[in-house]
N, CA, C and O atoms as a GROMACS GRO file, in nm:
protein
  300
    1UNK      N    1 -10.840 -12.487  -4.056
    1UNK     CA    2 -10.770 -12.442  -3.938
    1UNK      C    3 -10.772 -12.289  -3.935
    1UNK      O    4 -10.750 -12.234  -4.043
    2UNK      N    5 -10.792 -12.219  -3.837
    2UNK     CA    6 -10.796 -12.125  -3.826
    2UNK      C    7 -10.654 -12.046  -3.796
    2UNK      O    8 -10.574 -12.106  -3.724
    3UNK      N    9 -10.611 -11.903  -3.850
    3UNK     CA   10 -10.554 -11.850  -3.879
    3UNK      C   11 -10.481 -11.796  -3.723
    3UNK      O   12 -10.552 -11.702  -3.687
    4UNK      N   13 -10.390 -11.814  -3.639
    4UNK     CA   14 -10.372 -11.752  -3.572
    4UNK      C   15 -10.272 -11.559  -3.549
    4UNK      O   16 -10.170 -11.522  -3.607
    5UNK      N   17 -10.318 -11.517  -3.492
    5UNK     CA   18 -10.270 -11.379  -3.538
    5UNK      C   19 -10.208 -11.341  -3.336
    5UNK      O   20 -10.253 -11.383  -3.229
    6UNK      N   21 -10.122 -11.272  -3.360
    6UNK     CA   22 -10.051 -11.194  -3.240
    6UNK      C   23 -10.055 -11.065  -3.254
    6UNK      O   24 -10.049 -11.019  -3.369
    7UNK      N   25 -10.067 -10.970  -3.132
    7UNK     CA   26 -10.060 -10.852  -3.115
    7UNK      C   27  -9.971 -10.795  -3.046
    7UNK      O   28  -9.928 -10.866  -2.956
    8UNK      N   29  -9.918 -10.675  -3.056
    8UNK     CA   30  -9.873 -10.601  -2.936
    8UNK      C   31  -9.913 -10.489  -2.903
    8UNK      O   32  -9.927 -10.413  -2.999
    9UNK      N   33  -9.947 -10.430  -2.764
    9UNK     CA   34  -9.966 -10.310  -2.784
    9UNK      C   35  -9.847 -10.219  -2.766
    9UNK      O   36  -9.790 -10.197  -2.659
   10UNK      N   37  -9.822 -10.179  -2.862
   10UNK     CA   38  -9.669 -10.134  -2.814
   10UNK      C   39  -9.671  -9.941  -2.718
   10UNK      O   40  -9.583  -9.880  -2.657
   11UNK      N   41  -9.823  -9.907  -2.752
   11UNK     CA   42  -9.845  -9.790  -2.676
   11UNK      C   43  -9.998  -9.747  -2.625
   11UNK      O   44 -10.075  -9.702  -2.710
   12UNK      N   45 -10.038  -9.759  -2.506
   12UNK     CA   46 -10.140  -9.686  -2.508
   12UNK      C   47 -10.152  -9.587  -2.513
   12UNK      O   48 -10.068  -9.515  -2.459
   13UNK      N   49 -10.259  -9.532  -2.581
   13UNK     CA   50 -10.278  -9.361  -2.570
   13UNK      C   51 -10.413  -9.298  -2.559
   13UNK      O   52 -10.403  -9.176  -2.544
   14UNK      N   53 -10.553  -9.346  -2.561
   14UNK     CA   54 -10.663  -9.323  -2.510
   14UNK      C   55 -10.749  -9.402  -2.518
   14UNK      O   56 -10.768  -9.480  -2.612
   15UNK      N   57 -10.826  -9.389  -2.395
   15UNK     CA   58 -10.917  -9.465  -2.380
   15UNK      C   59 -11.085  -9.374  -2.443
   15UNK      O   60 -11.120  -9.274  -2.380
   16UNK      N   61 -11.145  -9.408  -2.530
   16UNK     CA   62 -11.228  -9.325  -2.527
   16UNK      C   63 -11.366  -9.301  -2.546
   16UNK      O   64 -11.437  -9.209  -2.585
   17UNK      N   65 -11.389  -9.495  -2.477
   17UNK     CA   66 -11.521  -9.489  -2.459
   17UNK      C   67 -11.501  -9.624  -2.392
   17UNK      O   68 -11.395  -9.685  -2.408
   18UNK      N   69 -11.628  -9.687  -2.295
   18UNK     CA   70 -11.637  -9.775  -2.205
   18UNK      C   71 -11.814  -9.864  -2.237
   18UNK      O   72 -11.897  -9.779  -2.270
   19UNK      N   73 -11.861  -9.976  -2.234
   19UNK     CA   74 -11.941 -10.044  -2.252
   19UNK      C   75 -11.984 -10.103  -2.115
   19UNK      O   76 -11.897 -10.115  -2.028
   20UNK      N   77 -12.103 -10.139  -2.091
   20UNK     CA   78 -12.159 -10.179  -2.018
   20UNK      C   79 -12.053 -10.315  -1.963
   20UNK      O   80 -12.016 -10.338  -1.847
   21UNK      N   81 -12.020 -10.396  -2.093
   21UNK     CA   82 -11.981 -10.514  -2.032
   21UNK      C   83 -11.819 -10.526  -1.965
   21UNK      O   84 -11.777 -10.624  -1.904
   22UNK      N   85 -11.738 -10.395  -1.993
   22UNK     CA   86 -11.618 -10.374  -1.935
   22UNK      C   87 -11.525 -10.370  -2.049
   22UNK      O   88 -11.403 -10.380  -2.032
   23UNK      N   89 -11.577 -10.356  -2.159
   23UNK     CA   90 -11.510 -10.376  -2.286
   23UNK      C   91 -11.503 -10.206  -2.342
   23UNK      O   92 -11.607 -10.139  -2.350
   24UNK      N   93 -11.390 -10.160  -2.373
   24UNK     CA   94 -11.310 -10.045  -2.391
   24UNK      C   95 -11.296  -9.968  -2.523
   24UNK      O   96 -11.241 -10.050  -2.597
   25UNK      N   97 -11.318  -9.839  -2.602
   25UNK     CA   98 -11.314  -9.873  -2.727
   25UNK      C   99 -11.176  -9.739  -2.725
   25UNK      O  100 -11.168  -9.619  -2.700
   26UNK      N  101 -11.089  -9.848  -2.768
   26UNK     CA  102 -10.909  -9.762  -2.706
   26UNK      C  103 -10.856  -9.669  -2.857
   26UNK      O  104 -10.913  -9.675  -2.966
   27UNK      N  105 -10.763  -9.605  -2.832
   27UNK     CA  106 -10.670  -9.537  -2.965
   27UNK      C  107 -10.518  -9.612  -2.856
   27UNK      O  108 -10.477  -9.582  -2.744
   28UNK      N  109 -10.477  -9.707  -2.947
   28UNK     CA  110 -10.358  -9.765  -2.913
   28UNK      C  111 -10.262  -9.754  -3.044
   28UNK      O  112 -10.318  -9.734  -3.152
   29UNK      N  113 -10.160  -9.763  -3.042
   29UNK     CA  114 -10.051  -9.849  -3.124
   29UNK      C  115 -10.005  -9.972  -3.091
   29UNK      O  116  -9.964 -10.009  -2.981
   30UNK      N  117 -10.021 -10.073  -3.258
   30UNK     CA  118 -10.004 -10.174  -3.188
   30UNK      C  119  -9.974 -10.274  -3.308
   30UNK      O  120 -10.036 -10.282  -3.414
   31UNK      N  121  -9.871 -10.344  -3.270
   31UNK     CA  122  -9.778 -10.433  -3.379
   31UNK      C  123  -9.876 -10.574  -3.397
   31UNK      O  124  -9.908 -10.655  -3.310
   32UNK      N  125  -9.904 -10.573  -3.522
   32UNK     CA  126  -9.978 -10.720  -3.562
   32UNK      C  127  -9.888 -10.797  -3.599
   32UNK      O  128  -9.815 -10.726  -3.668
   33UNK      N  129  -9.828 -10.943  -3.594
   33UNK     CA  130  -9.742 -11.044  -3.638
   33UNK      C  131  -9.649 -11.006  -3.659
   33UNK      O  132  -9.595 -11.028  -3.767
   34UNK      N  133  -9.598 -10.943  -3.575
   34UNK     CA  134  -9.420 -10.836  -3.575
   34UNK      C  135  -9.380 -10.748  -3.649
   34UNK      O  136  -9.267 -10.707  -3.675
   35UNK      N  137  -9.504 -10.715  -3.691
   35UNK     CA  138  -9.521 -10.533  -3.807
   35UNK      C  139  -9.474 -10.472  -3.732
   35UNK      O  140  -9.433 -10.496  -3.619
   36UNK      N  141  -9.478 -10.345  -3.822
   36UNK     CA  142  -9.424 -10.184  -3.746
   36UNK      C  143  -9.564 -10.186  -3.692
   36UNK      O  144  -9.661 -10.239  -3.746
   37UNK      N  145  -9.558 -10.097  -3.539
   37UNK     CA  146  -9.712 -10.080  -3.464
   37UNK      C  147  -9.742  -9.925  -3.607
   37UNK      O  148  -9.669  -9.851  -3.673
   38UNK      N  149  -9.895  -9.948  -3.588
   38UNK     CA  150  -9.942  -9.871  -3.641
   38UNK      C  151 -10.074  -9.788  -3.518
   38UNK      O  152 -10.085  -9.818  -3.399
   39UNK      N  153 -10.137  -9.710  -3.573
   39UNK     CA  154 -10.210  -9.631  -3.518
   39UNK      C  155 -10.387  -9.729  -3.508
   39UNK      O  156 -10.440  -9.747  -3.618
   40UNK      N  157 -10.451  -9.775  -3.399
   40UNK     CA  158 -10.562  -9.854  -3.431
   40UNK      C  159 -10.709  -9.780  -3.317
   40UNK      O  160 -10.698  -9.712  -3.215
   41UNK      N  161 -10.768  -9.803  -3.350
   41UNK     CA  162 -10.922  -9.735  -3.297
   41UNK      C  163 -10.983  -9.881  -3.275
   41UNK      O  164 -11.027  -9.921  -3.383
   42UNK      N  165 -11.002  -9.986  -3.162
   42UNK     CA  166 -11.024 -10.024  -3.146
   42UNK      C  167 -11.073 -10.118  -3.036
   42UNK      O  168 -10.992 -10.135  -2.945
   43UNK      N  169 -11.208 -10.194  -3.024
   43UNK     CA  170 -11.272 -10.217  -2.872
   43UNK      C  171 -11.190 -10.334  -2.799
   43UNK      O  172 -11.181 -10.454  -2.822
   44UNK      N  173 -11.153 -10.279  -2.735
   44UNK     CA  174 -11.069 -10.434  -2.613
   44UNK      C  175 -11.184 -10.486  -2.483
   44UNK      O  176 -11.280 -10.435  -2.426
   45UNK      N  177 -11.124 -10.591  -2.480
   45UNK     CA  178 -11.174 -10.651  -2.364
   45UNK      C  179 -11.051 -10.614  -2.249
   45UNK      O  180 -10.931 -10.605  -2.275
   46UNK      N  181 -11.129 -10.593  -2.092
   46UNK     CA  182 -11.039 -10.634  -2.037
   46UNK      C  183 -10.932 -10.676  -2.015
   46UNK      O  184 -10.914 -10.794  -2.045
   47UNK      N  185 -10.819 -10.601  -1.956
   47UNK     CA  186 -10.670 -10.653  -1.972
   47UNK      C  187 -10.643 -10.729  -2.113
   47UNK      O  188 -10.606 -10.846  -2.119
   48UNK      N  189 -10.662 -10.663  -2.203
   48UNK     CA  190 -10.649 -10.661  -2.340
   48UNK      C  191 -10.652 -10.812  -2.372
   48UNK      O  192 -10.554 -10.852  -2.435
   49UNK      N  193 -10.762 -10.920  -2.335
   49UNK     CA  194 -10.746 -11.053  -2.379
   49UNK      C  195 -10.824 -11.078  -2.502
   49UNK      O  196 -10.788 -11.174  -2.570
   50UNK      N  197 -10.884 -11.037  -2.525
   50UNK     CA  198 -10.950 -11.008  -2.638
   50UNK      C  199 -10.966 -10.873  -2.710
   50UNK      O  200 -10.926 -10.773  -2.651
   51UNK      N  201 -11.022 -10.860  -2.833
   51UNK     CA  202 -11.048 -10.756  -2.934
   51UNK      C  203 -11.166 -10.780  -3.043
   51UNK      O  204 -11.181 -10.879  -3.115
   52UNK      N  205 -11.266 -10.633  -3.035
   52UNK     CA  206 -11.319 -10.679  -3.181
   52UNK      C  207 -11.232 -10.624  -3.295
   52UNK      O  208 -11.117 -10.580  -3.290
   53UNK      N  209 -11.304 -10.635  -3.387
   53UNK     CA  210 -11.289 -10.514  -3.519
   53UNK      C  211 -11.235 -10.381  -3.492
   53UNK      O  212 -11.274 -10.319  -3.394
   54UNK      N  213 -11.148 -10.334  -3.571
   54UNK     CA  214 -11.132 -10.235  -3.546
   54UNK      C  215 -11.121 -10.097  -3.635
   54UNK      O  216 -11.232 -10.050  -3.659
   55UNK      N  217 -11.028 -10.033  -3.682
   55UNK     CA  218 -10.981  -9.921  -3.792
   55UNK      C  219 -10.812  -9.908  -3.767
   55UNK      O  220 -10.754  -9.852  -3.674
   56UNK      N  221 -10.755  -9.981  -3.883
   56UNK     CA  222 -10.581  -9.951  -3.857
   56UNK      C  223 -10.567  -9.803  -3.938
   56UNK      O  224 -10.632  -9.770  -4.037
   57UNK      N  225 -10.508  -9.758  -3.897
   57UNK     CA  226 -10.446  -9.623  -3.976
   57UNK      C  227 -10.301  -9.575  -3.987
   57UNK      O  228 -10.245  -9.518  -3.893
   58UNK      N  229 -10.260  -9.592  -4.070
   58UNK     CA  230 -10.100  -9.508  -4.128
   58UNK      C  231 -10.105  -9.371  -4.061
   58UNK      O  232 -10.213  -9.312  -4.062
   59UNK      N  233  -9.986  -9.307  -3.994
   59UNK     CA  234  -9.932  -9.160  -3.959
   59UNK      C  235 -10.028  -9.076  -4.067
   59UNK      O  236 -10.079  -8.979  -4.011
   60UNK      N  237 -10.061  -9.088  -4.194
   60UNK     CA  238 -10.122  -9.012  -4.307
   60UNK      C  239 -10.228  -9.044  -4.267
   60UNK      O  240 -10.296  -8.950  -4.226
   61UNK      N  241 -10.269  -9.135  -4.262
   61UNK     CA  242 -10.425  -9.164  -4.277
   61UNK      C  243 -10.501  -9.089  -4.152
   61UNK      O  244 -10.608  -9.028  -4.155
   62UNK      N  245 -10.409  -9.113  -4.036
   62UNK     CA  246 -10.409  -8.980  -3.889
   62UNK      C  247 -10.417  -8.852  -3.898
   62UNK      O  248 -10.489  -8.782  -3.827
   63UNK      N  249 -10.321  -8.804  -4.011
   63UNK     CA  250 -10.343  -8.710  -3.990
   63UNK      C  251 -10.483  -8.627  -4.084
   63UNK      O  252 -10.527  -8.512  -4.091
   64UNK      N  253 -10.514  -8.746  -4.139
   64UNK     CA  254 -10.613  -8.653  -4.247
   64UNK      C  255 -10.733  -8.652  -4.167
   64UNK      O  256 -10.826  -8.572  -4.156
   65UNK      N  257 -10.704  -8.770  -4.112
   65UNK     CA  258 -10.851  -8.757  -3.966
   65UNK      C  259 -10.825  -8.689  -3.906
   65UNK      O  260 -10.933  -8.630  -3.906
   66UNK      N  261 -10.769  -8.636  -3.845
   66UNK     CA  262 -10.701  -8.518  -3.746
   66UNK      C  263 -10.782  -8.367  -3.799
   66UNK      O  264 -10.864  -8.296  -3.740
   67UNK      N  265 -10.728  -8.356  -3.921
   67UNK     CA  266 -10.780  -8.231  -4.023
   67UNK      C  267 -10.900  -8.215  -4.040
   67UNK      O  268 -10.949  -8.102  -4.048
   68UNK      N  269 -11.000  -8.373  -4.051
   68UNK     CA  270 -11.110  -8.327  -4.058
   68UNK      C  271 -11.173  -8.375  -3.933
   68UNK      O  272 -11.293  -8.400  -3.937
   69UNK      N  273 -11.123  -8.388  -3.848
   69UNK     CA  274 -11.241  -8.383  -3.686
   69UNK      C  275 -11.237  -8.199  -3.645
   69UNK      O  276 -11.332  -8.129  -3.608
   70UNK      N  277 -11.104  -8.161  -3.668
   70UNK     CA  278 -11.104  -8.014  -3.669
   70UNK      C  279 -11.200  -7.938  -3.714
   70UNK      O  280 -11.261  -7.853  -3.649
   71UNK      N  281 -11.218  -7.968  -3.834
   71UNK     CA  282 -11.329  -7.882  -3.915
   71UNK      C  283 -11.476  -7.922  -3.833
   71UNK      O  284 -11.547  -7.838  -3.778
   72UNK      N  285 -11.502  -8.070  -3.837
   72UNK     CA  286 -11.676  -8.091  -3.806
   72UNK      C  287 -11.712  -8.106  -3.663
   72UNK      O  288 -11.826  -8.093  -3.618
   73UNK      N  289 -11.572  -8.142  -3.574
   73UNK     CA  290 -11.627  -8.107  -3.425
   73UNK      C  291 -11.580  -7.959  -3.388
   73UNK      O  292 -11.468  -7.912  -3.410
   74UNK      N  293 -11.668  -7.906  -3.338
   74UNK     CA  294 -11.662  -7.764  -3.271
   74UNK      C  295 -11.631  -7.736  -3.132
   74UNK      O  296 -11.726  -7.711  -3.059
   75UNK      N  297 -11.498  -7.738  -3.076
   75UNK     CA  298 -11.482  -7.741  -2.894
   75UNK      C  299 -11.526  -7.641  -2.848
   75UNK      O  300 -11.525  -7.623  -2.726
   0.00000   0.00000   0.00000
């Protein structure tokens, strides 16, 4: 039997890339099985009915990405 899992998004906050098929690749927060929401990088479908794979990240783990997009992207 397969494992069922729930989401929430408890915040959007960017959208920051789009696919041919209408599928979204978002920076949301978002509560898995009634966790604290955490920080996630990940592709949605449409009116969020689906999801692939994604990257969860802790406030720390943010900010160390934060620190180093600074350094290797150049605005």
């Amino acid at each position: 039997m397969k494992k069922q899992f729930t989401s929430k998004i408890t915040r959007e906050i960017a959208v920051l890339s789009h696919n041919s098929n209408g599928w979204q690749l978002e920076l949301n927060e978002v509560a898995w099985n009634g966790a604290a929401p955490k920080l996630e990088i990940r592709r949605w479908a449409p009116n969020h009915e689906k999801c692939d794979r994604g990257v969860t990240l802790t406030s720390g783990e943010a900010r160390n990405l934060l620190t180093a997009l600074k350094k290797e992207v150049k605005a």
